[in-house]
VOGU-3710 file (C-alpha; in Angstrom, 3 decimals, decimal comma):
1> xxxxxxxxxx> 0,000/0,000/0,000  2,537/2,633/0,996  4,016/3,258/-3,128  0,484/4,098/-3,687  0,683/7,618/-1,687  3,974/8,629/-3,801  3,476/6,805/-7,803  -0,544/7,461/-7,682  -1,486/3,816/-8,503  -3,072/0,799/-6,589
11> xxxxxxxxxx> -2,672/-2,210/-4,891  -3,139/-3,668/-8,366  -0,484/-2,127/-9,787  1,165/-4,108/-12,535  -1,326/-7,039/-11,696  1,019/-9,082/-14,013  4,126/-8,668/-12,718  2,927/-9,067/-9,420  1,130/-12,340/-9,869  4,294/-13,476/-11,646
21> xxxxxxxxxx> 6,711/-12,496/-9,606  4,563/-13,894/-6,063  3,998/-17,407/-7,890  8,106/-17,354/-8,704  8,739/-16,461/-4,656  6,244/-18,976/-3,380  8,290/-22,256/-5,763  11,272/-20,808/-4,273  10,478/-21,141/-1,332  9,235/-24,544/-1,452
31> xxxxxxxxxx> 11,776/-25,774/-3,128  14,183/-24,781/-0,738  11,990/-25,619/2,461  11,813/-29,357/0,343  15,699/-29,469/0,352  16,264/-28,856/3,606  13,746/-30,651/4,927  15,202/-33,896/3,266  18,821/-32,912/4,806  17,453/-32,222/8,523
41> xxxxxxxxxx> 16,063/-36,482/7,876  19,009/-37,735/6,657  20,325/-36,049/9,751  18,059/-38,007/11,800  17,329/-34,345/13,310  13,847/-33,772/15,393  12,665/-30,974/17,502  13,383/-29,911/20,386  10,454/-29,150/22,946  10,777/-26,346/25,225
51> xxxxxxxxxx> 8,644/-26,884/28,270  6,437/-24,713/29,026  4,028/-23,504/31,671  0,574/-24,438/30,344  -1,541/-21,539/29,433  -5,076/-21,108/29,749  -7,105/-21,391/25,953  -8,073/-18,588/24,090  -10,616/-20,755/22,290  -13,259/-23,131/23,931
61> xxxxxxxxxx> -12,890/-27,035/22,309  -15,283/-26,066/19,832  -12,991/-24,225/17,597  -14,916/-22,588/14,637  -14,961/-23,919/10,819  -11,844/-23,531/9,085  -14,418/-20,694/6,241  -15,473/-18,971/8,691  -12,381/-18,545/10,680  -10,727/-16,907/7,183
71> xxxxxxxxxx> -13,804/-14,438/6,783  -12,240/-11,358/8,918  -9,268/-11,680/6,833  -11,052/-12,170/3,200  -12,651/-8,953/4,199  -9,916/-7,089/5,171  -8,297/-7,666/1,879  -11,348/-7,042/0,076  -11,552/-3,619/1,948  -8,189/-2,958/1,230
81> xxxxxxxxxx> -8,087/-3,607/-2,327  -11,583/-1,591/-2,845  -10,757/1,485/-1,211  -7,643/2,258/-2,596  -9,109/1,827/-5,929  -11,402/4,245/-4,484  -8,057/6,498/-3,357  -9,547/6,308/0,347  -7,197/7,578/3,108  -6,316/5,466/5,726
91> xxxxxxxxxx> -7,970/2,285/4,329  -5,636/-0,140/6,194  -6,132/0,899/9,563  -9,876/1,414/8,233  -9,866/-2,220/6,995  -8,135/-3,680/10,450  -11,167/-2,023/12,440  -13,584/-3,572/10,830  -11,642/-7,038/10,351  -11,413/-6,771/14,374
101> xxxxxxxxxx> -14,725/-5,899/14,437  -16,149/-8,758/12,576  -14,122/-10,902/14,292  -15,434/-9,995/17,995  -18,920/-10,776/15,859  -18,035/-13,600/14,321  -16,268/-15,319/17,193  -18,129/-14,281/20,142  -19,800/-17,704/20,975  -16,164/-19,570/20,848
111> xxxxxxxxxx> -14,477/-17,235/22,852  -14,776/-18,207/27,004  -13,176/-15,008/28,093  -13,240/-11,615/25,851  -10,955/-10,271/28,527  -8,559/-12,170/28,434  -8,179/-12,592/24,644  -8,093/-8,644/24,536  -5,427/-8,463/26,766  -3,207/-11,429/25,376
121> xxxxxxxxxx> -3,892/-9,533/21,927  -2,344/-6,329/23,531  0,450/-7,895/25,729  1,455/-10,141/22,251  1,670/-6,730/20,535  4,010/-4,432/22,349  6,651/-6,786/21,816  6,747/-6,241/17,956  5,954/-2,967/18,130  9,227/-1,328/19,767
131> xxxxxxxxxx> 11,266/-3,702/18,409  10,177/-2,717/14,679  9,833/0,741/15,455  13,557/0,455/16,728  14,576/-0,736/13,735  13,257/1,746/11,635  13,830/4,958/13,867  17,191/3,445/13,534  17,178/3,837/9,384  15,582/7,022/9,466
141> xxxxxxxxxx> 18,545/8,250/11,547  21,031/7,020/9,008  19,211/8,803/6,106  19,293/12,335/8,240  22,932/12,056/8,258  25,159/14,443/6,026  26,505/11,636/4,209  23,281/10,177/3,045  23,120/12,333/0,131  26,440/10,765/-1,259
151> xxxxxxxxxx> 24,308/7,383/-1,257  21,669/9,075/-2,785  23,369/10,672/-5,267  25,628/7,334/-5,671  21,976/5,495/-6,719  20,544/7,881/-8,984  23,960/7,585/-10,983  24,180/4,256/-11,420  24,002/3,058/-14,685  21,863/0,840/-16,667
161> xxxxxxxxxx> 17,853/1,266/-16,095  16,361/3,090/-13,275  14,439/0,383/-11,705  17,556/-1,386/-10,931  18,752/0,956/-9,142  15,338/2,093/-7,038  15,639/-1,944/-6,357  19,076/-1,595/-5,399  18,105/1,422/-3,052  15,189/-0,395/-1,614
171> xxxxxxxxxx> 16,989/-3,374/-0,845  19,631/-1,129/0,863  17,347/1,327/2,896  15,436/-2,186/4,500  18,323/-3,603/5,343  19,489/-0,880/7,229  16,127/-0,761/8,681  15,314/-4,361/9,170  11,807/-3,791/8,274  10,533/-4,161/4,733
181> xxxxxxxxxx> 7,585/-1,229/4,871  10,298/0,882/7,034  12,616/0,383/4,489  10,377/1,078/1,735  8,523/4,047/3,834  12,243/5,562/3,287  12,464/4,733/-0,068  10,102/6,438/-1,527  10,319/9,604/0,707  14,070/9,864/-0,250
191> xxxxxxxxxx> 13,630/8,978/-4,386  10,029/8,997/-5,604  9,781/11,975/-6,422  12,860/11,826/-8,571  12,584/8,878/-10,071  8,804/9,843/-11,331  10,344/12,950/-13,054  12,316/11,032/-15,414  9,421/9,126/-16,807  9,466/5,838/-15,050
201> xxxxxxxxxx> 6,369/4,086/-15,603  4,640/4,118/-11,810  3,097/0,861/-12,182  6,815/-1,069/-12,540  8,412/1,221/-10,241  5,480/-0,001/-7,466  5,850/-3,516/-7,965  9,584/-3,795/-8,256  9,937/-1,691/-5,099  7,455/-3,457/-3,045
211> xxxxxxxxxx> 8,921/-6,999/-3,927  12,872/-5,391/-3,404  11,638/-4,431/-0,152  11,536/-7,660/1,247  14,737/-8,920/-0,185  17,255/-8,004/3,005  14,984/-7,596/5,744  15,584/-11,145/6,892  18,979/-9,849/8,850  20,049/-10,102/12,489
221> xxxxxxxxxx> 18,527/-7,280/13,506  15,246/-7,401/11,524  11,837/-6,991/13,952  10,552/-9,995/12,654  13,209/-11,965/13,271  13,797/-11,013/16,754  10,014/-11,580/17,285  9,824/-14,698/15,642  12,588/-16,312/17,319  11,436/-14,626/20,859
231> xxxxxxxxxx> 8,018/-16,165/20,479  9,082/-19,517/18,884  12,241/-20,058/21,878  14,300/-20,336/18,435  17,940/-18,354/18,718  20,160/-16,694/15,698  22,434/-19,835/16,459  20,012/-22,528/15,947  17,601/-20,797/13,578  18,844/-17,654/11,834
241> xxxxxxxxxx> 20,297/-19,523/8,819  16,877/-21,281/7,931  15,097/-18,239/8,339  17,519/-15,677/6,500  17,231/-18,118/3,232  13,657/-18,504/3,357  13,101/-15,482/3,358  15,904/-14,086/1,128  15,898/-16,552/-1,832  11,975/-16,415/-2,563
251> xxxxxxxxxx> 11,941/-12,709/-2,622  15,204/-12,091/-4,523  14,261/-14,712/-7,297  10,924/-12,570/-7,372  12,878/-9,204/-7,332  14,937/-11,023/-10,710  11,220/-11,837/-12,738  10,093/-8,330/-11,522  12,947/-6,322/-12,780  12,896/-8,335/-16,540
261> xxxxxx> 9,715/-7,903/-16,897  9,475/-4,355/-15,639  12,692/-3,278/-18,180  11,110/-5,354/-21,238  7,346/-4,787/-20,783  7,641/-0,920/-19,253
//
């Protein structure tokens, strides 16, 4: 969602390229998850179970059907997707209100205790708030400094065509951030604006930056990974490799499709 405040398209922006470039990501992925699956057996490797204190259910026994469990979420995306081809303001957090809303709705006879999903929903939230908002106050400080306009000035030179290089500066601004929208957030503020005066056709320059955005954000430092591995008991020693190539590979084979596609068809 966040190109679509600086190019002036929508979600379906390059619908093509998009579809494409996801259904190249998500083989990647499984091929690799397939590989080392197959090593981890031949390793004889299982897991290992952290014990616990048990915790109370959210959910009584009678969990709901799997259809209507997905229905907050189908409409969520369906309220995303219509308003901003409507070019409403603030249709995310508008679409998360009523997805949450729907769900208290929808769930209500399953749930034994609305107080204390409510405030498992808030305690499991603060968590991966400050530690992505960490990692991006930490990018925006880097691109404040003096010597950020060398790297900006260092991108818009580089040669060959320009969405290679708003990939390039994509990929570098989220990795610095650890955060794919923070990363992307910066992006845009820092080359949008010149990158849509020399003609570059806003519906490849969304896609391709979107998809670069999630290239890199799979390092140490990333909020997701720190949350994942915090909520999972997982460590960078055990864990990080898995999850830096799972992440990395799908999206960078994607980034690859996107970019040929986006210099070719553009």
């Amino acid at each position: 969602i966040i190109p679509t405040n600086y190019f002036h398209t929508t979600v379906m922006a390059a619908p093509l390229m998009g579809i494409i470039a996801s259904v190249v990501a998500i083989s990647i992925g499984i091929l690799y998850m397939y590989i080392a699956l197959k090593k981890s057996l031949a390793k004889n490797e299982t897991f290992q179970v952290v014990e616990e204190e048990a915790e109370s259910p959210i959910l009584k026994e009678n969990a709901p059907p799997f259809f209507l469990s997905i229905m907050p979420i189908i409409a969520l995306i369906g309220i995303i997707f219509a308003g901003s081809a409507l070019d409403i303001s603030n249709i995310v957090v508008i679409g998360l209100a009523i997805a949450v809303a729907l769900s208290a709705i929808i769930f209500h006879r399953y749930i034994p205790s609305h107080k204390a999903t409510i405030s498992a929903g808030a305690d499991s939230s603060i968590k991966p708030i400050f530690l992505t908002a960490a990692s991006v106050a930490f990018g925006v400080v880097i691109t404040l400094a003096p010597s950020f306009e060398i790297i900006s000035n260092f991108i818009m030179n580089l040669p060959g065509n320009p969405l290679i290089s708003l990939g390039i500066a994509t990929i570098t601004l989220s990795a610095i951030t650890g955060s794919a929208s923070g990363g992307l957030g910066i992006s845009m503020e820092a080359f949008a604006d010149q990158y849509m005066a020399i003609g570059v056709n806003p519906d490849a320059m969304h896609r391709v930056s979107t998809t670069a955005s999630g290239v890199l954000t799979a390092l140490p430092h990333s909020g997701t990974i720190l949350s994942t591995f915090s909520l999972t008991g997982l460590t960078h020693e055990n864990a990080y490799k898995y999850s830096f190539l799972s992440v990395t590979l799908p999206n960078l084979s994607a980034l690859i499709v996107a970019l040929i596609m986006g210099i070719f068809f553009y």
